[in-house]
C-alpha positions as CSV (number, residue, x, y, z in Angstrom):
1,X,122.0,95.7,106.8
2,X,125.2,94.7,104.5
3,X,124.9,91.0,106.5
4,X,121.3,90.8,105.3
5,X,121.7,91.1,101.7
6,X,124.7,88.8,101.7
7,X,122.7,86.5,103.5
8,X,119.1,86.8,100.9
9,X,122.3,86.3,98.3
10,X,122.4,82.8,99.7
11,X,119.0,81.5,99.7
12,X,117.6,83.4,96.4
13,X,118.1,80.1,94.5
14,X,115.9,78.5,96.4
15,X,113.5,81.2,98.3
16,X,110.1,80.7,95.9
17,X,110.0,77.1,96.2
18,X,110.4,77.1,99.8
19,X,107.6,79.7,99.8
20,X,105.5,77.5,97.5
21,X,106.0,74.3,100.0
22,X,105.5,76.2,102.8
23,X,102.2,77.9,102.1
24,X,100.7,76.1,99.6
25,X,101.3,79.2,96.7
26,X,99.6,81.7,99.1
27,X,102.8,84.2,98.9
28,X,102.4,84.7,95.1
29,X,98.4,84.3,94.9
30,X,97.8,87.7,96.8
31,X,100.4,88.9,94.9
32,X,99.0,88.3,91.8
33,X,95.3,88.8,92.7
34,X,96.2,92.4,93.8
35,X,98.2,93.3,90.7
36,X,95.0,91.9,88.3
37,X,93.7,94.9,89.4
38,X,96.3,97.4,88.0
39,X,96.6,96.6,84.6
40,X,97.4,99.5,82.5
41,X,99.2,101.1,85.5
42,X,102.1,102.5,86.7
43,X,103.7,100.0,89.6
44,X,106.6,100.0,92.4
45,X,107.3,96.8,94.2
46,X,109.2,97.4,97.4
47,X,111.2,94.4,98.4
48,X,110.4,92.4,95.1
49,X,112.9,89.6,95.2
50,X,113.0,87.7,92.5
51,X,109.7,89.2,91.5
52,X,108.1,85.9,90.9
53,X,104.2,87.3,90.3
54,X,105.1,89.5,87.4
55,X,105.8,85.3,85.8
56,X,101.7,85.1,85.3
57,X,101.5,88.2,83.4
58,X,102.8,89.9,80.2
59,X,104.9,93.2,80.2
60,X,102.7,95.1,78.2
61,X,99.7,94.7,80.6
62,X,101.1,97.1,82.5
63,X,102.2,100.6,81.9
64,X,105.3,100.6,83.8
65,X,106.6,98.1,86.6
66,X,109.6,99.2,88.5
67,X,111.2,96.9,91.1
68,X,113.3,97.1,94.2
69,X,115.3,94.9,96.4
70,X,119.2,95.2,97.5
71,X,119.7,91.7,96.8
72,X,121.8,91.1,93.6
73,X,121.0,87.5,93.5
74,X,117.3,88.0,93.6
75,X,117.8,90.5,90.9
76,X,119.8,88.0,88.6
77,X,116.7,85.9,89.4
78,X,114.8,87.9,87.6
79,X,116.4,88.4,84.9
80,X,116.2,84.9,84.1
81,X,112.5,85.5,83.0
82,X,110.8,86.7,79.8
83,X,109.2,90.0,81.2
84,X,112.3,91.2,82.8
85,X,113.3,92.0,79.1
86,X,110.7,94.3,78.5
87,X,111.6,98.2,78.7
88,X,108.3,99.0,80.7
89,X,110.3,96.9,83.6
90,X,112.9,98.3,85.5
91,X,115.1,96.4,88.6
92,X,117.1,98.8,90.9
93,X,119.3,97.4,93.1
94,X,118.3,99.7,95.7
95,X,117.0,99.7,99.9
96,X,113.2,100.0,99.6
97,X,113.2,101.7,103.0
98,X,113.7,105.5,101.7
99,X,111.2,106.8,98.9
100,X,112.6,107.9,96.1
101,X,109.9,108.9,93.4
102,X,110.7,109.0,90.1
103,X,107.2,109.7,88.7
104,X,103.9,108.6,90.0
105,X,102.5,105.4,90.9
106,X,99.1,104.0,91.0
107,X,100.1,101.4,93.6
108,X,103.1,100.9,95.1
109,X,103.1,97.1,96.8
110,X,105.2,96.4,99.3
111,X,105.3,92.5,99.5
112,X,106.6,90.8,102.7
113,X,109.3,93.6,103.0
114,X,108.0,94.8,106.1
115,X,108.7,91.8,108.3
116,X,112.5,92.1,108.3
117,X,111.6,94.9,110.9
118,X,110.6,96.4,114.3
119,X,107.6,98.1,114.6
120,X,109.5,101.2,115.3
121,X,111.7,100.8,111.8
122,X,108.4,99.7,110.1
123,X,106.7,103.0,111.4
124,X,109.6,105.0,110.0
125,X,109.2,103.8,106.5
126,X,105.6,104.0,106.3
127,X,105.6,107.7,107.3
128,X,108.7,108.2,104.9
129,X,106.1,107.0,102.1
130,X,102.7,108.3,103.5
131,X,105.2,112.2,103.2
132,X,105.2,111.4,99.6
133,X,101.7,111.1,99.1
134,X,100.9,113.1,96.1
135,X,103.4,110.4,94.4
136,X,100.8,107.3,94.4
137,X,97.7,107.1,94.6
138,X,97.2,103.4,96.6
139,X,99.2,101.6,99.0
140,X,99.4,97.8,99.6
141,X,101.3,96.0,101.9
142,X,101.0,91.8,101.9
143,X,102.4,90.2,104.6
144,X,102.2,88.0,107.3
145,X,100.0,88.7,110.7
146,X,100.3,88.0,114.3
147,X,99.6,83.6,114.7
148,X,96.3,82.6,116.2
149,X,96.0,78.9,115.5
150,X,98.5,76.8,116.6
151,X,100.0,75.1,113.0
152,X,100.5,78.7,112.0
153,X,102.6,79.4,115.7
154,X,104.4,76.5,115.0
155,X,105.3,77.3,111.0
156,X,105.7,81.0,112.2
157,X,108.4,80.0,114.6
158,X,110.3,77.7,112.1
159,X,110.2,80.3,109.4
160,X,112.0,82.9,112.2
161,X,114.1,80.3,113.7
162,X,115.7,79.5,110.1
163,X,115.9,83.2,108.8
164,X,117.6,83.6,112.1
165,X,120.5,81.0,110.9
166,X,120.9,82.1,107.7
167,X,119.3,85.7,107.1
168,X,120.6,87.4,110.3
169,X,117.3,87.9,110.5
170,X,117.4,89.8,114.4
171,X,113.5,89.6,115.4
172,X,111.9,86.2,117.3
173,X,108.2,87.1,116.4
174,X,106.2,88.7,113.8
175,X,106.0,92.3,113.9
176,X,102.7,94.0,114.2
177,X,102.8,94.8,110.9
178,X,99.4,95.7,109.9
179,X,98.7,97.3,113.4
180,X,101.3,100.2,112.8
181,X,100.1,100.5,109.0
182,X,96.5,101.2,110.0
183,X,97.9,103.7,112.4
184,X,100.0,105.4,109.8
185,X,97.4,105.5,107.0
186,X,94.3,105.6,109.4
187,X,92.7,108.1,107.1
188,X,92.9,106.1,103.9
189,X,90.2,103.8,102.6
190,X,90.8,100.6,103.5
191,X,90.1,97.1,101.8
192,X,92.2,93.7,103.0
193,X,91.9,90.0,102.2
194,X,93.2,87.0,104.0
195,X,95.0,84.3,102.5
196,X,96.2,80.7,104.2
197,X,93.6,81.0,106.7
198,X,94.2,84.7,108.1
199,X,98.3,83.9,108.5
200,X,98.8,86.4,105.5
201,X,96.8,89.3,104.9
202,X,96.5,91.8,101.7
203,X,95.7,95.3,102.8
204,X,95.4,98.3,100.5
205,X,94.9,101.8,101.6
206,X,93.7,104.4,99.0
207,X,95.4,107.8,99.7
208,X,94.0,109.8,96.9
């Protein structure tokens, strides 16, 4: 794990733009579209990076936004932003993997986080969180799913291929990300949405 954050160190400087040439803004659009609808509430972003959504709103939207990532150059990428000043927003350097709930959450997001891993790891943090239920009330996960067409085959092995080279990223395909989460939470209420032609998917289970 220690290899991996030295590693997201590296390429925080330039990680949103390449996002944002990539996939045409699609990364921060679901992002944002999902967190429109949790103004006035309380939020944990899993994996948040350099938290690059929270740019299109203003602190007091929200009642509280906490952040976590165990990179410290994605956190001093935050920091360089106005709503990062705001005491409703808090960044923990901390491994997203293990809850640990402070207080509760309407929605804890858990934006292209869950990719880094196997399906076995990613089943292991889901049930960690689904054991703390009556600590949120909704769920989201926004990521990337398993290629159909072939441009998104061929950007999906780039994107592994270089995360291999300077990530230590381990994994040569996408995890079945959103097969193991509808598993997990299969009694939950379900709504998704698809962004960048299906390659990235938004889905939020209500466990309340």
């Amino acid at each position: 794990m220690d290899k991996v954050i030295n590693s997201y160190d590296k390429i925080a400087s330039f990680y949103d733009q390449l996002g944002q040439l990539v996939f045409n803004g699609a990364l921060k659009k679901a992002q944002v579209e999902l967190l429109n609808g949790y103004k006035g509430k309380n939020i944990l972003i899993i994996g948040a990076g350099t938290g690059s959504a929270l740019k299109d709103f203003e602190a007091d939207q929200f009642e509280s936004i906490d952040l976590l990532d165990i990179s410290e150059q994605m956190h001093d990428r935050f920091f360089d932003t106005g709503i990062s000043k705001s005491p409703n927003i808090n960044y923990f350097l901390k491994d997203g993997r293990i809850p640990d709930l402070q207080k509760h959450y309407e929605l804890i997001m858990f934006p292209f986080f869950l990719d880094q891993f196997d399906e076995e790891e990613i089943r292991k943090i889901l049930i960690s969180y689904r054991s703390t239920q009556s600590k949120f009330d909704d769920l989201a996960i926004i990521d990337f799913t398993k290629p159909k067409k072939f441009k998104h085959k061929v950007i999906a092995k780039i994107m592994l291929y270089f995360f291999r080279i300077t990530t230590g990223y381990t994994l040569n395909k996408i995890p079945s990300i959103f097969k193991v989460s509808d598993e997990i939470l299969s009694d939950a209420k379900k709504k998704e949405k698809h962004y960048y032609g299906s390659f990235i998917k938004s889905s939020v289970y209500s466990c309340i």
